[in-house]
N, C-alpha and C positions, 0 to 999 in steps of 0.2 A: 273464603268460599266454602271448604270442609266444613270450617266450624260455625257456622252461620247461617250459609244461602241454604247446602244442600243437607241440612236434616229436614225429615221426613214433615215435624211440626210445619217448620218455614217454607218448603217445597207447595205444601200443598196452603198455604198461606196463600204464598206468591199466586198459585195456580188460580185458587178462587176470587181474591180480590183484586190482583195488579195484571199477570198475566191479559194480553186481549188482541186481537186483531182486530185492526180498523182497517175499515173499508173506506174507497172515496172511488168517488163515480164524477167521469167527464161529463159535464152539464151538455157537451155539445157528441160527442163521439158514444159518452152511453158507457164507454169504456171504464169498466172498475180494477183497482189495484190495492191487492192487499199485502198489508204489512204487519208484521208481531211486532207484540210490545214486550217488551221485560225491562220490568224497573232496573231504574241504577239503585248503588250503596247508598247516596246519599239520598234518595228518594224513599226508599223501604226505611231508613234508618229515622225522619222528619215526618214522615205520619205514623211510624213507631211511638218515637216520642209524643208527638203531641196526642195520640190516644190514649196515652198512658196514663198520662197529667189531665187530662179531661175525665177516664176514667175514676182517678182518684180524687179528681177537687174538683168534679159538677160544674155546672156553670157559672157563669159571673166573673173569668178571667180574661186577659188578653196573651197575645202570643205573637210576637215580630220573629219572622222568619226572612232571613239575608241569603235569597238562594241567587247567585251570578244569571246576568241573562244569559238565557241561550243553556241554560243547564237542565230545562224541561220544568218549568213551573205551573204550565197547562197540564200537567200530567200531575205533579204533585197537589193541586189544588183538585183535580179530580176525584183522586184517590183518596184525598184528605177527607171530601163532599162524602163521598159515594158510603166511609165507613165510620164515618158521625153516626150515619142515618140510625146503624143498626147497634149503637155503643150502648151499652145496657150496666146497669149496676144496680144488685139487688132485685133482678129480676125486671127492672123500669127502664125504658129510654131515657138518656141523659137530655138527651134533645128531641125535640116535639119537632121542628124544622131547621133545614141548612138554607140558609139564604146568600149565595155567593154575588159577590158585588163586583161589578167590573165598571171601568170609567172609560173606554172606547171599545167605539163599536165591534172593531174587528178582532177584539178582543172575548168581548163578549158573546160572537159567533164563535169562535175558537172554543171558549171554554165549554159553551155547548153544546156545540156538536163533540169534544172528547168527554162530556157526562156521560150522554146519548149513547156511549158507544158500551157503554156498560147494560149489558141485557139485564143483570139481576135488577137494577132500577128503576130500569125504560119506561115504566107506566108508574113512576113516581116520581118523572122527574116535569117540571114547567117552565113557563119561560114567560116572565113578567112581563109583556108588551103596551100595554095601556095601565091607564090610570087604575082601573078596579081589579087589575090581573092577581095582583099581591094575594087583596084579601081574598078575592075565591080560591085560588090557589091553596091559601095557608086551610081555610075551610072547608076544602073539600079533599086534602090529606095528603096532597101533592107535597114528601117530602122534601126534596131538593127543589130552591127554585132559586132561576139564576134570571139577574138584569143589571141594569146597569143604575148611576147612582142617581143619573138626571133624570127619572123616571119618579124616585119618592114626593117631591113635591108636591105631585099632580093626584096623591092619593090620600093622603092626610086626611083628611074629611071623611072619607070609604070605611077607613079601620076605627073600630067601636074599642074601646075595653073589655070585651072578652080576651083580649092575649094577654093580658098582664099577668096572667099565669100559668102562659106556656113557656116554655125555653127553648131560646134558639141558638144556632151558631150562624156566626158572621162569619164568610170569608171573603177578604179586600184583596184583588190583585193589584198589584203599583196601590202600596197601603196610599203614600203622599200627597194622592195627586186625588183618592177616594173619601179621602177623613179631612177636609179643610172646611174651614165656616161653618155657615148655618144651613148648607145642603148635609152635613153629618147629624146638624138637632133633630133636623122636621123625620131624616130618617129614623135616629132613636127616639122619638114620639110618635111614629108609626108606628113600630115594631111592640113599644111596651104599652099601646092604649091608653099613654097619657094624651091625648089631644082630645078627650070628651068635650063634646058644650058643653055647658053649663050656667044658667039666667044666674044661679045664687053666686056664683065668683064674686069674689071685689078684684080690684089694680091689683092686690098682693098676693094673692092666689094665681090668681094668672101670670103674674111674674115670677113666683115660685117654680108655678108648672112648667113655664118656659127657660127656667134654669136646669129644671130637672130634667127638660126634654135633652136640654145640650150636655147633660153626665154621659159615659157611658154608662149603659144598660145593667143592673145586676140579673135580669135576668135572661142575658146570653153572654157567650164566650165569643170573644172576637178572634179571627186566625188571620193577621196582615203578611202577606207574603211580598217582597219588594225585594229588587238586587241593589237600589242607591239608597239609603233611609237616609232623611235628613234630619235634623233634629227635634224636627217636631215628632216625626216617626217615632223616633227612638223614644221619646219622653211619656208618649202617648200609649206605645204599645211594649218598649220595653222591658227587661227584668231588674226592676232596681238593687243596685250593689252599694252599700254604703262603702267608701274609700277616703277613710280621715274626717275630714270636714264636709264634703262633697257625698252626693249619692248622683253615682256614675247609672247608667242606662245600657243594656247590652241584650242583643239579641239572645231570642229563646234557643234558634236553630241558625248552624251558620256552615255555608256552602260557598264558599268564595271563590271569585275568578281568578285568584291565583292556584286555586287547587282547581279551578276547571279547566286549565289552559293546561298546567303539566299532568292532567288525568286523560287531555285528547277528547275533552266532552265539548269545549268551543276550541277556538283559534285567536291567535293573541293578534288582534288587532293594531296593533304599536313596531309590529317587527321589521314591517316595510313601510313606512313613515317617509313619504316625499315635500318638505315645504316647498314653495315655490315664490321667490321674489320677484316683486314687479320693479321696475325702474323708470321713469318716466320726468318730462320737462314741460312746464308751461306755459306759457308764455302772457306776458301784460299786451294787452290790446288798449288798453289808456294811454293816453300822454300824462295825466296827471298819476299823482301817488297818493290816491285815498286811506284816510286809515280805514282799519278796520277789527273787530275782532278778534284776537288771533287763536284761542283756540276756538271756536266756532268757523271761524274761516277753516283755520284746515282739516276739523271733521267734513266741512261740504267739501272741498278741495277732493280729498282724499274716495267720498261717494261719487262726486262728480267723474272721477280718473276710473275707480273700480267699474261705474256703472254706463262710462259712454262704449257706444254701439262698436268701436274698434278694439277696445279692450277686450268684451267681451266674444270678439272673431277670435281674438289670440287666444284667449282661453278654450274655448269651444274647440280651435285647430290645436292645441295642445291635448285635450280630454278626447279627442276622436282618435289621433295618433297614437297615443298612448295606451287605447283600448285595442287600439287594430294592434299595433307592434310590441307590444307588451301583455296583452291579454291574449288576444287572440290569437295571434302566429302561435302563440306559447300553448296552445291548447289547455288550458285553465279548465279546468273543472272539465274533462271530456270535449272541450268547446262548447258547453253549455255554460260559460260565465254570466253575468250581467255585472251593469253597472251601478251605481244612484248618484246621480248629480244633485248636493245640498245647495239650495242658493236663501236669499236673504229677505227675499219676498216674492209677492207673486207677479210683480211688472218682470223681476230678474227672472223668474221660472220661465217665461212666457219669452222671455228676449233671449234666454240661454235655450228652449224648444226649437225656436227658430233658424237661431245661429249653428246649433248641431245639426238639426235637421240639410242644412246648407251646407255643413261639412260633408256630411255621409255621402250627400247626391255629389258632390266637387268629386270626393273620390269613389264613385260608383258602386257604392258599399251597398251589401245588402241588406243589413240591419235599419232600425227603423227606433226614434224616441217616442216619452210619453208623457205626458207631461202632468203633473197632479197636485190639486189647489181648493181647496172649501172657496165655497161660494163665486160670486163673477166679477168680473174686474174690466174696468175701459181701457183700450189696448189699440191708441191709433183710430181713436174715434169710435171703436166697435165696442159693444158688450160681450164677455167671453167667457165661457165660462173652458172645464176642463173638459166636458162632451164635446161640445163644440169645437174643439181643436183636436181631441184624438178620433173624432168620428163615431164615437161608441161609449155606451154608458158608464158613469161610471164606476158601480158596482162591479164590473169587469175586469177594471184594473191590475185586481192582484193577478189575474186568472189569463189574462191576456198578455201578461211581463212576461208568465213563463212560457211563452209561445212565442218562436221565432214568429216573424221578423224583427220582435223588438228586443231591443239588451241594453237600451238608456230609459230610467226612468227620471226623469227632471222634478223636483220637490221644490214646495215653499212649506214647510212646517208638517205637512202632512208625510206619513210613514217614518216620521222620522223616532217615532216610540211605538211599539207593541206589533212591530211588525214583524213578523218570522217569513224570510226566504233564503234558505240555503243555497240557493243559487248566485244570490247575492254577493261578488268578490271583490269589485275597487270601487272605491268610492271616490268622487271628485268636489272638493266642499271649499264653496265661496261663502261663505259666511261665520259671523264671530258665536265662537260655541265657548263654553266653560262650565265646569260646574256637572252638574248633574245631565243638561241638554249635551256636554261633548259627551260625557258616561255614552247617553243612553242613545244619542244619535251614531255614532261610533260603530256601537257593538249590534248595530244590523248588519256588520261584516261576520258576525262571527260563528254563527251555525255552522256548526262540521256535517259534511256530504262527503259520499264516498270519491274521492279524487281529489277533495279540495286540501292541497297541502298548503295555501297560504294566499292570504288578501295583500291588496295595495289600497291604500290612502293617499292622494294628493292632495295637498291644502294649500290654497291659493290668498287666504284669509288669518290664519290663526299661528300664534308661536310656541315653538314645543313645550317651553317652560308650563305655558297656561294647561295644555293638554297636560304634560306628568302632570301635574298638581291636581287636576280633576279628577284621573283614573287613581292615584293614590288613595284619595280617601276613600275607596272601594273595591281597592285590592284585594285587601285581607277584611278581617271583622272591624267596622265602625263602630266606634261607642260613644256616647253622649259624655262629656266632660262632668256636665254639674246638670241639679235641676231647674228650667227659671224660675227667679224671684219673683213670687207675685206683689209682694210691696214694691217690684217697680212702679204696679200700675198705681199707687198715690203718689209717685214723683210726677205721672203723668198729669194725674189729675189734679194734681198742684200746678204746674204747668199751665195747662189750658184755664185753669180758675183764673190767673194773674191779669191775663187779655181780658176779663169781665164779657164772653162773646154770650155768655148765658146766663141764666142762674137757676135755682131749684123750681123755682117756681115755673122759666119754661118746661123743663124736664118732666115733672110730674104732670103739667096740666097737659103735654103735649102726646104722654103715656097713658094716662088714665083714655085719652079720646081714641089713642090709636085703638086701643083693645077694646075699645066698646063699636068699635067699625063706625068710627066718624068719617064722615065724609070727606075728601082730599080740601076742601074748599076750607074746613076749617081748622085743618090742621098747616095749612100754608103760610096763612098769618104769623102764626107763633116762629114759623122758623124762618119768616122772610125776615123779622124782627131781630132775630139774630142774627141775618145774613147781612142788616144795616151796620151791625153793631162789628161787627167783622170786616166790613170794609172800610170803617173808621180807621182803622189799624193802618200802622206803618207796613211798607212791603216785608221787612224781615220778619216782626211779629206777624204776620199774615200767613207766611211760613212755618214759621214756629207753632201756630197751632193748630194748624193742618197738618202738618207732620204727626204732632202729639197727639192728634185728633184719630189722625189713621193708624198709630201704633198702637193705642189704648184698644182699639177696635180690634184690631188682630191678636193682639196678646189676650185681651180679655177670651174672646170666639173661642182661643185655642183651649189657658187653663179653667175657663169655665165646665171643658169637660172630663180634666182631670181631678181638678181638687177635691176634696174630701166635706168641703165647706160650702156654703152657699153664701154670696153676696146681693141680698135686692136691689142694693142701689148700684152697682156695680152693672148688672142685667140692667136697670132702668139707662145707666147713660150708656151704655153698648148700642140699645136700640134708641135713643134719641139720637146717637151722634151716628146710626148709619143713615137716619133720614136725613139729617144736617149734610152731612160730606159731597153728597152730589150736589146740594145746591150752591157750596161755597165756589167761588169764582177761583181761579189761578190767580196769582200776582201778573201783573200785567209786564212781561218784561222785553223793550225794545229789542227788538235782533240788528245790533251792532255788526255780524259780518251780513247783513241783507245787501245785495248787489255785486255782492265779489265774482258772481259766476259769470257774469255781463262782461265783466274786468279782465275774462280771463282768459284761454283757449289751448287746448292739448296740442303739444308741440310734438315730441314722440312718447313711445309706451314701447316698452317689450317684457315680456314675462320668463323669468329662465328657470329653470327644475334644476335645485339645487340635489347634493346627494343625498340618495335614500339612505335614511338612518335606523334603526332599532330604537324606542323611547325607552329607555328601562327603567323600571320602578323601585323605589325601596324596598327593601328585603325588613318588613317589619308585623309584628305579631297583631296589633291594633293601631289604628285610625284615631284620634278622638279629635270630638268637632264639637263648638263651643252651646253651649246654648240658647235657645230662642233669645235673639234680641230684641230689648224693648225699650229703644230708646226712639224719641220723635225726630223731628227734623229741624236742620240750623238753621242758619239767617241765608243771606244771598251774595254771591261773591263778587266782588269787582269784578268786570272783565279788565281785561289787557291789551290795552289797544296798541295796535301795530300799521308801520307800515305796510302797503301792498307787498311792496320790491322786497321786505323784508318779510314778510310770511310768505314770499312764494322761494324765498333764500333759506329759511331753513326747511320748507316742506318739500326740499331738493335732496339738502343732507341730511333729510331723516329717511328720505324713501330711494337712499342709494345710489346717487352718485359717483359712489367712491368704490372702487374697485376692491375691493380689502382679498388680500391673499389667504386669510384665516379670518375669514367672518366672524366663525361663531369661539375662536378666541381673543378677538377683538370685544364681543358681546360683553363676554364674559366677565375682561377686566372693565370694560364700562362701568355692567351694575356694579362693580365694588367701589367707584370713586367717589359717588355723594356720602358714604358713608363712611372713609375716609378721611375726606375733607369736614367734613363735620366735626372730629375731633380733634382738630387744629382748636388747640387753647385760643391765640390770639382774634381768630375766627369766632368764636363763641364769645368772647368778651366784647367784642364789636356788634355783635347780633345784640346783645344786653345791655350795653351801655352806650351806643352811637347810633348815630341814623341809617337807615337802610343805603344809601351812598357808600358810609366808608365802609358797611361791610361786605358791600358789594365788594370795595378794593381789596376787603380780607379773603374773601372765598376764592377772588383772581389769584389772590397769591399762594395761597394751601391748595390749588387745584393745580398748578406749575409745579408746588414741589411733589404734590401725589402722582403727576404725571414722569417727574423725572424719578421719581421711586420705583416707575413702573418700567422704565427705560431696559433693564435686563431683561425682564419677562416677555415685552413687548415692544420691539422697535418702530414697529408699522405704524403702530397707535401714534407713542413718542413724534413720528416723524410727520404725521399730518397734523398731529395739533400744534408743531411751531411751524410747516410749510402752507397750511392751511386755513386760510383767516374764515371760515366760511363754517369749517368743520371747529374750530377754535372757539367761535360765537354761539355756536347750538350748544358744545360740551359744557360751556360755562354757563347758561342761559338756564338750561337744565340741569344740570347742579345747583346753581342760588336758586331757582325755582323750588326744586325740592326740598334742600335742609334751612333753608331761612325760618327763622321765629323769631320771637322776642324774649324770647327765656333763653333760649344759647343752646336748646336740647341737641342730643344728637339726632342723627338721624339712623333710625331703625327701619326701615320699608322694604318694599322691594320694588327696584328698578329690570322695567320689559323694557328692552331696544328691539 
């Protein structure tokens, strides 16, 4: 702070660029409330930086910055905008315009209105709204201009070649979700006036210019700001590190949510971690014992139990309880808490609306739900949208949560990224998250408000294991492992050549017509002709080159705007195999559990809150996460056909039956036994050299001795797999399920109970 914030140079840095009060005025009361701004450390320190390196190395770079959500990234990409404008070197602008890129809406109003709030640029700053906004904008000197990314498409035509020799800076918020496909080309041949007509082009000109469209730009700097980068992130926008054989990928600027939880700038989301088991019986309403498929059976089994109208009463009177006795008694946030209830579509938003709403009025509650959902949905015969059921627009939404009477908002996908409400404190989530969607779905809990000393989670859906593993790889700094191979893409296109579903001659004749704006009628021929040629194919090849078909597509999309090189033919089959792909049919494949819900009827259900836990994460310096893969797709797998009595036998003891006195050290020695038994010698030589019978007899018997090995550690276990022939049949069912091959390999995975 001495040696830093408060000299004289910095002070009055602060004062002129970051320093500001925003104002915000009640759309309905009129009422204004202001608040100062003062950048944090790591905010002064990441538009530091990247001025520096813009200053010294002009345009034509990229820059991944990994700032945590919830750590002010609205503010960092402002401040970032606001002092590009005026970055000079040698007396010249480095940048002619800042064009910041946002990929939702209410993101893009956010980042708006905090430019806006900056007076020294207020009558330089614009706001891309229609197709021709861009170019007047960039033409008539409006330095900062912000929109969003589905907005470039519609302008391509508009922008001439006069900018090819201006320079701009890109700023991407959530880079991942801004920079994929070919909505990232048509933007970089907006931007550098390559998309001229032209009558004298040939095929290969135009396929040039459209490889060039999808490079990035040399002439602009891009600035990706993202708190989850995934790998393409990383590879695309990272700072390359050679490490051995490998050139590893790692962000330019890095703010982590493990330094923003012990700085007190978010709230560690993971500390009050409630799962919640259901337990439930169903009952055969046949006389006979049809087979069926069994895992297909019991993924509907399992939707059927979550999604029938009594389940979801227990859960609804479990999330209203919970809010009243646990949130609210508790006075949470001053009594101003709210909730968000995640569910898994918009029938369950809609079913979960109703069923809370039914709870509050049971118990005379004053609060009130909301329910929110893109587009409209038939619901009991009616069309529905989310106006329609909360009474009021719904642009209102966010503005109406923070206003009593309502503290439940009911989601299907919507708010569940780029939402900032600090009021926001337990969340209630029926749906399977993993990966980057639990990340970022998650950490709408986590804006710090004055009172808020800590959230609750309940998950009535998802298992801790899946959660640590998501939030780890974005704890600390993520780094890309390696970079990808682009000689995968001729394994692909080795690959798809073997099926004969085309040959050069469609490709070129069906390119050459696209780009001279042929007519749909005659480019149909050519690809219905390989659509014949394609369903000649067996089901498994039929896969195979669909699969191969759509990785080539996406690998290519992606390093086409990396590489250093250009490939025309590589460009020519990206864009014939994206017209191909829609027209290829699915494999047509019979649904084996079709009938079982007819078969079948919810006997009981009840749902218990187990205890609330802490998830605690590894204590490690970097993350690295693998690179873009690009490999196609397999053949098609047997199903496993079961009896009824027997897939609703073990869909009993998977979903808890059994009482276990230490659950989650029961779990625990579970996952370790397939991999155990797996390194039973006589086991593995049975897998290799006998029929699947006798090694079925081998796995029986290396799972009895792994189970008596485990007899010290775990007698619970020991004693229901000899007192229990039910629990006996699943543990071994699913163990030869897992480690069986024909090679004798071990088994390496990892086993979720």
């Amino acid at each position: 702070m001495w040696k830093d914030i408060f000299l004289k140079s910095e002070l009055a840095n602060i004062i002129e660029n970051y320093a500001q009060v925003v104002v915000e005025e009640d759309e309905q009361t009129k009422k204004k409330t202001y608040t100062q701004i003062f950048p944090r450390f790591h905010q002064l320190s990441v538009v530091a930086a990247l001025l520096a390196d813009a200053r010294q190395n002009g345009a034509g770079l990229k820059y991944l910055i990994q700032h945590s959500a919830g750590s002010g990234k609205s503010n960092s990409i402002a401040w970032t905008a606001h002092q590009l404008v005026g970055l000079e070197k040698n007396g010249r602008n480095i940048f002619d315009s800042v064009v910041v890129v946002t990929d939702r809406i209410n993101l893009d109003k956010q980042i708006k209105n905090t430019i806006k709030q900056f007076m020294q640029v207020s009558n330089t700053v614009g706001h891309a709204e229609s197709s021709g906004d861009l170019k007047k904008l960039i033409t008539s000197g409006k330095k900062i201009i912000i929109t969003t990314v589905h907005k470039f498409p519609y302008i391509l035509n508009e922008i001439g070649t006069e900018h090819k020799g201006s320079k701009f800076a890109i700023i991407i918020d959530e880079a991942h979700s801004s920079q994929s496909g070919s909505m990232s080309a048509k933007f970089n041949m907006a931007l550098s006036g390559e998309y001229a007509i032209d009558d004298e082009e040939t095929v290969e000109d135009k396929i040039i210019k459209m490889m060039e469209g999808r490079k990035m730009l040399k002439n602009a700097s891009y600035f990706a700001f993202t708190a989850t980068p995934k790998n393409k992130t990383l590879e695309m926008f990272g700072v390359p590190v050679p490490s051995g054989a490998e050139v590893q990928h790692k962000p330019f600027h890095i703010y982590t949510m493990k330094q923003a939880i012990q700085e007190g700038f978010i709230l560690d989301v993971l500390k009050y971690y409630t799962p919640i088991q259901s337990y439930y019986r169903i009952a055969k309403i046949v006389e006979d014992d049809p087979l069926f498929d069994k895992k297909k059976a019991q993924k509907k089994l399992h939707n059927y139990v979550e999604s029938n109208a009594y389940a979801i009463e227990q859960k609804a009177e479990i999330i209203v309880d919970h809010f009243h006795n646990q949130v609210i008694a508790r006075g949470k946030i001053g009594g101003q808490a709210r909730a968000m209830v995640v569910t898994s579509g918009i029938e369950r938003a809609i079913e979960y609306y109703y069923a809370i709403t039914k709870c509050l009025e049971k118990r005379k509650s004053q609060y009130k739900a909301i329910v929110a959902f893109s587009g409209e949905k038939e619901y009991k015969g009616k069309m529905m949208t989310e106006s329609s059921i909360n009474r009021f627009p719904s642009n209102k939404i966010e503005a109406e949560f923070k206003k009593d009477p309502y503290r439940f908002l009911v989601v299907a996908d919507k708010f569940q990224t780029g939402y900032d409400e600090p009021l926001l404190h337990s969340m209630y989530v029926d749906k399977m998250l993993s990966d980057i969607k639990a990340v970022q779905t998650l950490s709408r809990l986590n804006r710090a408000h004055p009172g808020k000393k800590d959230v609750f989670i309940l998950d009535f859906a998802n298992d801790t294991e899946t959660i640590k593993i998501a939030f780890e790889r974005y704890y600390t700094t993520t780094i890309l492992s390696d970079e990808t191979d682009p000689n995968k893409l001729y394994d692909l296109i080795a690959e798809m050549q073997q099926h004969q579903v085309y040959t050069d001659y469609h490709v070129d004749t069906l390119v050459e017509l696209y780009l001279s704006d042929a007519d749909r009628d005659r480019l149909d021929p050519i690809l219905d002709a390989c659509v014949g040629n394609y369903e000649n194919l067996g089901e498994d090849e039929q896969v195979n080159f669909k699969g191969n078909a759509k990785a080539f597509v996406r690998t290519y999309g992606f390093l086409g705007a990396i590489l250093p090189y250009g490939n025309p033919a590589w460009e020519k089959l990206a864009l014939f195999l994206n017209l191909l792909i829609p027209k290829l049919p699915s494999p047509v494949e019979e649904d084996l559990s079709k009938g079982i819900l007819e078969a079948v009827d919810l006997d009981s259900y009840r749902a218990e809150i187990k205890q609330t836990m802490s998830i605690l994460l590894e204590e490690q310096s970097e993350y690295s996460v693998d690179p873009v893969p690009t490999n196609g797709g397999g053949g098609v797998s047997e199903p496993e056909m079961d009896l009824l009595s027997s897939i609703l036998g073990s869909f009993h003891d998977m979903w808890g039956n059994i009482n276990w006195n230490d659950e989650d050290q029961v779990k625990r020695h579970i996952a370790g036994i397939p991999a155990a038994v797996s390194k039973d010698v006589a086991y593995q030589n049975a897998m290799k050299n006998s029929d699947k019978q006798n090694a079925r007899i081998e796995s029986v018997r290396a799972l009895k001795k792994a189970v008596m090995n485990m007899m010290a550690d775990n007698m619970e276990l020991f004693k229901q797999f000899n007192d229990n022939p039910s629990f006996k049949k699943w543990l071994s069912d699913m163990v030869f399920n897992l480690t069986y091959n024909t090679k004798g390999e071990q088994y390496t995975g990892d086993v979720k109970i």
